[in-house]
C-alpha positions in Angstrom: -24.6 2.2 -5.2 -23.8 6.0 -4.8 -22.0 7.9 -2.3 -23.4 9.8 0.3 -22.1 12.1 3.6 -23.0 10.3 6.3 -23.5 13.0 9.8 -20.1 12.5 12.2 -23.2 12.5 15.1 -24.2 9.3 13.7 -21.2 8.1 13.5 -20.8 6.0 16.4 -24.3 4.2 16.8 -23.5 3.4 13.0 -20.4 1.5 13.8 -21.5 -0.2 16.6 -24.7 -1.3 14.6 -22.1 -2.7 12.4 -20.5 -4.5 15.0 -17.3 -2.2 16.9 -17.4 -2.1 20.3 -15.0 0.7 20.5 -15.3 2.8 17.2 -13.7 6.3 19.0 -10.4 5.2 17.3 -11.9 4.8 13.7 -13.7 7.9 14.7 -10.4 9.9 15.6 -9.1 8.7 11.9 -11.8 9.7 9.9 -11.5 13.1 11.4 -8.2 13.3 10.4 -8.5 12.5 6.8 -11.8 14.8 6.7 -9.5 17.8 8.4 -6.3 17.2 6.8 -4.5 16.5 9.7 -4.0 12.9 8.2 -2.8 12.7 4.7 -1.5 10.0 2.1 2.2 10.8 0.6 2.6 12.1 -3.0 0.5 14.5 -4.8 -3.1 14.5 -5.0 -3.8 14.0 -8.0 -1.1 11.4 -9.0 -2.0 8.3 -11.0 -0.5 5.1 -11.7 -1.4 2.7 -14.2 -0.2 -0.8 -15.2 0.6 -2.5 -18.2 -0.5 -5.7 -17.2 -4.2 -7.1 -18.2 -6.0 -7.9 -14.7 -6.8 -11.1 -15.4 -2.6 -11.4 -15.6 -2.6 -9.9 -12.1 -4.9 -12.2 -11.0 -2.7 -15.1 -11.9 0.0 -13.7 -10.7 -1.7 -12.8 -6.7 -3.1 -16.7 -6.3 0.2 -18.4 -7.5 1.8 -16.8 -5.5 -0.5 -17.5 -2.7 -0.3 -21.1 -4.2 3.4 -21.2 -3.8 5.1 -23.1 -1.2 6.6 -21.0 1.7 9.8 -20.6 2.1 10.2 -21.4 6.0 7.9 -24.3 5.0 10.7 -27.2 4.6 
């Protein structure tokens, strides 16, 4: 799988063919991040890495999943 620009002017048939039935809002967001008016925090090029393996990660997501809740008692 590559990526490829997809024309804003097919934009909405292409959501709706996917199933929206009101894709103007995901519309109005994608023209923010593609103008800059919408941004994510911290610097552009900032990376984070962890120590842990993923399988570790893993574990750690469905035990807790696994794990009883606390209002549950």
């Amino acid at each position: 799988m590559r990526a490829q620009a997809v024309p804003r002017e097919t934009w909405e048939a292409l959501f709706r063919a996917q199933g929206m039935q009101h894709p103007s809002s995901r519309m109005r967001m994608l023209d923010g991040f593609n103008e800059g008016w919408i941004a994510f925090e911290g610097h552009d090029n900032e990376r984070r890495t962890g120590t842990l393996p993923l399988e570790e990660v893993v574990r750690r997501l469905v035990d807790a999943a696994d794990a009883p809740s606390p209002d549950a008692g």
